[in-house]
LUMFITOR-475040 format. One record per residue: x, y, z of N, C-alpha, C in turn; residue in one letter. Coordinates in steps of 0.1 Angstrom, whole numbers, padded with zeros to 4 digits, always signed. Example, Ala and Ser with C-alpha at 12.3 -4.5 7.8 and 13.67 -1.06 7.14 Angstrom:
<pts>
+0132-0057+0078+0123-0045+0078+0132-0033+0078A
+0128-0022+0071+0137-0011+0071+0129+0000+0079S
</pts>
This chain:
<pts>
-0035-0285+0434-0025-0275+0428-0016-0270+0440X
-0003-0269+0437+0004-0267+0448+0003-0249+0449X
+0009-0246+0466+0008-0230+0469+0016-0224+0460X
+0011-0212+0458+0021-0202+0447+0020-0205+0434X
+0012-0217+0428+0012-0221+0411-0001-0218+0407X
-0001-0212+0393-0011-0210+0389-0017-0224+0380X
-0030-0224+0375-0036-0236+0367-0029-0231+0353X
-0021-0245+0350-0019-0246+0335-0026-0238+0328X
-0022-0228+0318-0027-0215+0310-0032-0206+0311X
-0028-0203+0325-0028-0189+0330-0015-0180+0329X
-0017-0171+0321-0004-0161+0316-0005-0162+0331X
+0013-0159+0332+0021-0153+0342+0027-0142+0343X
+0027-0130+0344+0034-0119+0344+0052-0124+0350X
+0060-0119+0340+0074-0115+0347+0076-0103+0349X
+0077-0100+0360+0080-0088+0363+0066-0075+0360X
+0072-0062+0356+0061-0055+0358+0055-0051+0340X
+0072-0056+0332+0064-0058+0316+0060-0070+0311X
+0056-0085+0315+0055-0094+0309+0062-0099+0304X
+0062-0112+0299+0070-0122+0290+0074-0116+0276X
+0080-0119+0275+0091-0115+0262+0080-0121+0245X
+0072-0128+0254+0062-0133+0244+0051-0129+0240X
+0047-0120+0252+0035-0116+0256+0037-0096+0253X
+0054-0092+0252+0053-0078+0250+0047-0073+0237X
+0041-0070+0231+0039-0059+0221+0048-0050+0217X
+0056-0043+0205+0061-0036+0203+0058-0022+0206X
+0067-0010+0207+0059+0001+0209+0052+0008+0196X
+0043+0014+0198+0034+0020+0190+0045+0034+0187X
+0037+0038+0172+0044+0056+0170+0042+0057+0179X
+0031+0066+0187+0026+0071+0196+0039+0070+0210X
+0042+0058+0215+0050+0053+0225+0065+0056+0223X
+0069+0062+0205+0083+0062+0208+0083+0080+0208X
+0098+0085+0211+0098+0096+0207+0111+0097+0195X
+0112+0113+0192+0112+0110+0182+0133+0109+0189X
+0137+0112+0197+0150+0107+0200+0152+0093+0198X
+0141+0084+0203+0142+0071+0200+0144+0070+0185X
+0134+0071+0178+0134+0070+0160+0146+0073+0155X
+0153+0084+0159+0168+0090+0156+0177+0077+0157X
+0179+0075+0170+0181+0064+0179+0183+0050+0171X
+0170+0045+0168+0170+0033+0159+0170+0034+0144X
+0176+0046+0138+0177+0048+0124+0192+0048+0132X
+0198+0049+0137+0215+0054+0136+0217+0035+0141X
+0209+0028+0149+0219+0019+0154+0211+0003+0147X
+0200+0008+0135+0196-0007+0133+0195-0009+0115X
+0197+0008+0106+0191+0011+0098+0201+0001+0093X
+0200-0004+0077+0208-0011+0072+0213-0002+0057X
+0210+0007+0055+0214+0016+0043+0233+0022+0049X
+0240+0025+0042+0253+0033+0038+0253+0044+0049X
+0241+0050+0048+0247+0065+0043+0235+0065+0061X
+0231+0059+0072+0227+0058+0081+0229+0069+0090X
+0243+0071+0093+0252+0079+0102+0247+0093+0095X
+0249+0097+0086+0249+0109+0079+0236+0113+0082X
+0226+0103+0078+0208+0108+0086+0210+0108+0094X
+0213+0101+0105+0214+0104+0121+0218+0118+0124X
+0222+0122+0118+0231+0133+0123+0220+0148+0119X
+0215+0142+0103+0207+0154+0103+0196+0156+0106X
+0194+0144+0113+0179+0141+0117+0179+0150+0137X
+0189+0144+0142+0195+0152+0153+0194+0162+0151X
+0202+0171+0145+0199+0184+0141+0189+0191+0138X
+0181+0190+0133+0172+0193+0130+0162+0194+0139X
+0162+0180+0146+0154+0181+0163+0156+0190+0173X
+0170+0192+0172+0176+0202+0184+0168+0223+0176X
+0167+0220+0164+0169+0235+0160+0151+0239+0160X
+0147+0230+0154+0131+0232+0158+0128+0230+0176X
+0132+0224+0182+0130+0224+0198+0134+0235+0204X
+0148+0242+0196+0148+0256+0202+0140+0263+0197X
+0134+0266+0180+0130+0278+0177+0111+0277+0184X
+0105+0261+0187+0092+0264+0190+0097+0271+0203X
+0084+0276+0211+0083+0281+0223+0076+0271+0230X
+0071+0262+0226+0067+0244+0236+0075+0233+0235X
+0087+0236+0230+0099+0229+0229+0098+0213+0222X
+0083+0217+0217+0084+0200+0209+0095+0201+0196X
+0100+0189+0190+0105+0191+0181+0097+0185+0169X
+0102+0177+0157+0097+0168+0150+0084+0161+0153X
+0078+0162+0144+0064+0154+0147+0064+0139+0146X
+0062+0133+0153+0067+0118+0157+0064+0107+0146X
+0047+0111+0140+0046+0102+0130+0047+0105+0117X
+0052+0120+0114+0060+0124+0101+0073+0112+0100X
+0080+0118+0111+0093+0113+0111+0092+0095+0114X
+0085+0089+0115+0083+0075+0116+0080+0074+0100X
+0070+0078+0098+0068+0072+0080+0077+0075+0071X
+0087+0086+0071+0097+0091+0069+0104+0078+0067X
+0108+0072+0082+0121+0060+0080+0118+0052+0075X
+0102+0046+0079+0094+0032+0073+0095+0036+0057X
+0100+0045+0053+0092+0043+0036+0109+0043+0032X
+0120+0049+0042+0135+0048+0039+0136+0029+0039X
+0130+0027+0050+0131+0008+0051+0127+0003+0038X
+0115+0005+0033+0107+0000+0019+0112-0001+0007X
+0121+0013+0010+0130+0017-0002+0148+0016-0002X
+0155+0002+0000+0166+0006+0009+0175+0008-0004X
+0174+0006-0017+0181+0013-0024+0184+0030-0032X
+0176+0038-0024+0173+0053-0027+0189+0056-0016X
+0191+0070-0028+0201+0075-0016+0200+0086-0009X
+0207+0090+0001+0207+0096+0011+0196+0112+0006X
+0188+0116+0008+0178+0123+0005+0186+0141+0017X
+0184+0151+0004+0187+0163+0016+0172+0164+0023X
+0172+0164+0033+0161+0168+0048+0158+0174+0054X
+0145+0183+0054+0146+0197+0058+0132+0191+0067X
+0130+0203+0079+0113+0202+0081+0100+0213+0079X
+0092+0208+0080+0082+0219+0075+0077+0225+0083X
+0073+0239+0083+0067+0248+0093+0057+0240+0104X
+0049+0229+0098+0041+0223+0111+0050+0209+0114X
+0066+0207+0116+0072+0203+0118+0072+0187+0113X
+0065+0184+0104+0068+0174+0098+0082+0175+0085X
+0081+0158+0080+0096+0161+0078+0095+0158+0060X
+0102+0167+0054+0103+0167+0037+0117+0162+0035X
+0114+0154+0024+0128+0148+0016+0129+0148-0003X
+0140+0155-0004+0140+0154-0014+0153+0148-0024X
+0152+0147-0037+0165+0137-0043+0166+0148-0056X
+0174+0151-0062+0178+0160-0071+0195+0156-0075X
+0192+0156-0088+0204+0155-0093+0204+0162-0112X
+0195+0178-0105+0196+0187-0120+0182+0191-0120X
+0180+0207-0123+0167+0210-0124+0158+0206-0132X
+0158+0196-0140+0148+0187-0145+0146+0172-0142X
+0151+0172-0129+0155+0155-0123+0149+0161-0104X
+0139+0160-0107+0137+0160-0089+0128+0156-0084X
+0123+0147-0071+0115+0142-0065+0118+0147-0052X
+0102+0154-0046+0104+0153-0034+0090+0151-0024X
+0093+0146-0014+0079+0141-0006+0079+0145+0007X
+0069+0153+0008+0063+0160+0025+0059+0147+0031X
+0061+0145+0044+0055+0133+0052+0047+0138+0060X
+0031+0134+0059+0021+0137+0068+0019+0132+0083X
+0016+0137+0090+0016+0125+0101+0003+0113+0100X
-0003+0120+0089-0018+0103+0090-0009+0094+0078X
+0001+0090+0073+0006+0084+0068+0006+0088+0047X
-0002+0100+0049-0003+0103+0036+0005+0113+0032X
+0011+0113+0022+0024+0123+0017+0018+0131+0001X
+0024+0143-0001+0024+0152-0012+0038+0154-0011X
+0038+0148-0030+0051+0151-0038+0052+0155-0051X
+0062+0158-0054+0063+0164-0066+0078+0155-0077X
+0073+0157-0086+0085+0150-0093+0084+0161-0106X
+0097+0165-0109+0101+0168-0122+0112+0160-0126X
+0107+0156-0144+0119+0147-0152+0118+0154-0166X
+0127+0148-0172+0125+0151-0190+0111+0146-0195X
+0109+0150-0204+0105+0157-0210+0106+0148-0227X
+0105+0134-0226+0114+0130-0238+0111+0128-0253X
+0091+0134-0251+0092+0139-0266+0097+0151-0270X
+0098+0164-0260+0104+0178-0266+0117+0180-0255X
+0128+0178-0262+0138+0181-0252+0140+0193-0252X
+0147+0200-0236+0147+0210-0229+0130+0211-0225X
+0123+0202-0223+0113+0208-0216+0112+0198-0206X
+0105+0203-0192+0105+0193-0181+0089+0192-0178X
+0087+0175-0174+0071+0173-0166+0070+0178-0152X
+0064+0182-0150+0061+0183-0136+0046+0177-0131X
+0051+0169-0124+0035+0160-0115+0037+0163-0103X
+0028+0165-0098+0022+0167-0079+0012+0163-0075X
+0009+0155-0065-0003+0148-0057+0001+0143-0041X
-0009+0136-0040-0011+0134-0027-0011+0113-0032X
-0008+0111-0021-0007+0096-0023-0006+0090-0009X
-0002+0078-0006-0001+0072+0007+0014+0070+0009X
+0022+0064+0017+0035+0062+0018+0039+0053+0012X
+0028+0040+0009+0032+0026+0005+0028+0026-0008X
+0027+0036-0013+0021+0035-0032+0029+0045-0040X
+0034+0059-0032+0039+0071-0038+0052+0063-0048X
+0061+0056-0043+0070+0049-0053+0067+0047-0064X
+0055+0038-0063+0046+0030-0074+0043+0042-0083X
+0038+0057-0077+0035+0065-0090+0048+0070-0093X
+0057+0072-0084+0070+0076-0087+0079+0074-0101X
+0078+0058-0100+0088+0052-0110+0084+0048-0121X
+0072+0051-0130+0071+0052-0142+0076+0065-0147X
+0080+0080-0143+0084+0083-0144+0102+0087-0147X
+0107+0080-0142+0121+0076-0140+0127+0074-0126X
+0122+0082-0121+0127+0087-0109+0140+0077-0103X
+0138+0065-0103+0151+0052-0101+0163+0059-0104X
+0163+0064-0117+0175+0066-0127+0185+0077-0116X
+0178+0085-0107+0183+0092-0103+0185+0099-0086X
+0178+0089-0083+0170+0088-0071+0181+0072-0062X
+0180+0064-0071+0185+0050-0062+0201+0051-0068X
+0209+0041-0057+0222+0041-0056+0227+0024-0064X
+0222+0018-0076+0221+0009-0077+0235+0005-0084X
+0244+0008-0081+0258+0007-0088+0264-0008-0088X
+0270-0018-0090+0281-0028-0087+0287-0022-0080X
+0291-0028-0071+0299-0028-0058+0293-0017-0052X
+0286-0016-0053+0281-0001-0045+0283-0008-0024X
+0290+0000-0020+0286-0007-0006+0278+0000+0002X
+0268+0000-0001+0257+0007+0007+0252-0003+0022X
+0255-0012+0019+0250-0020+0036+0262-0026+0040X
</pts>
């Protein structure tokens, strides 16, 4: 074996992060949440991207000044948050508020008997609420609330309607 070569199948480090083959992605844990902001404003593929970025920013800055340990947004609220925006890319732009233990709530309303909205936990498990009609007694509205995971809440979501008022599913719609 010549000097300076390793035996055939011995990883090689490049540099001080390894091969491009060999990196692993970063973990929640590893990003923050400027980054998550960050890659919702410059990779997201929905319409209305810019407009989240902006309130998702916001929001970071106002909770970072009001705590006194200057954390802002909880890292894995606001990850499940986007990941379930990814899952779902025809829902539209949701108003975004955060919750006193700084995870992040989204909700879709279009009339006080038309509403869905979902707390994002940081263990990946969300409580939501949906109000719709009502369609054997009109003027009256259902209301359901639970607890569910991130990757199933739709699933209970949309036998109720929620689509009808919630996704952006128009012709020509140019959402991406």
């Amino acid at each position: 074996m010549a000097k300076g070569k390793a035996p055939l199948g011995t990883p090689v480090p490049f540099g001080q992060s390894g091969s491009m083959g060999t990196q692993q992605p970063p973990t929640i844990e590893d990003e923050s949440v400027e980054e998550i902001i960050w890659r919702v404003g410059t990779t997201f593929s929905v319409w209305y991207r810019a407009k989240l970025t902006s309130r998702l920013s916001e929001l970071q800055k106002a909770v970072q000044e009001e705590e006194l340990d200057g954390r802002g947004i909880t890292v894995r609220s606001l990850h499940h948050f986007v990941e379930f925006l990814k899952i779902n890319p025809a829902l539209r732009c949701p108003a975004v508020s955060v919750t006193p233990d700084r995870n992040i709530y989204a909700s879709w309303k279009s009339g006080p008997d038309r509403v869905f909205s979902v707390h994002f936990l940081p263990d990946g498990r969300v409580r939501f609420v949906i109000f719709c009609p009502n369609d054997k007694h009109p003027g009256e509205t259902v209301r359901i609330s639970g607890t569910a995971t991130v990757d199933v809440v739709m699933s209970i979501a949309v036998p109720h309607g929620v689509l009808s008022w919630i996704s952006d599913e128009r012709p020509g719609n140019p959402r991406f």
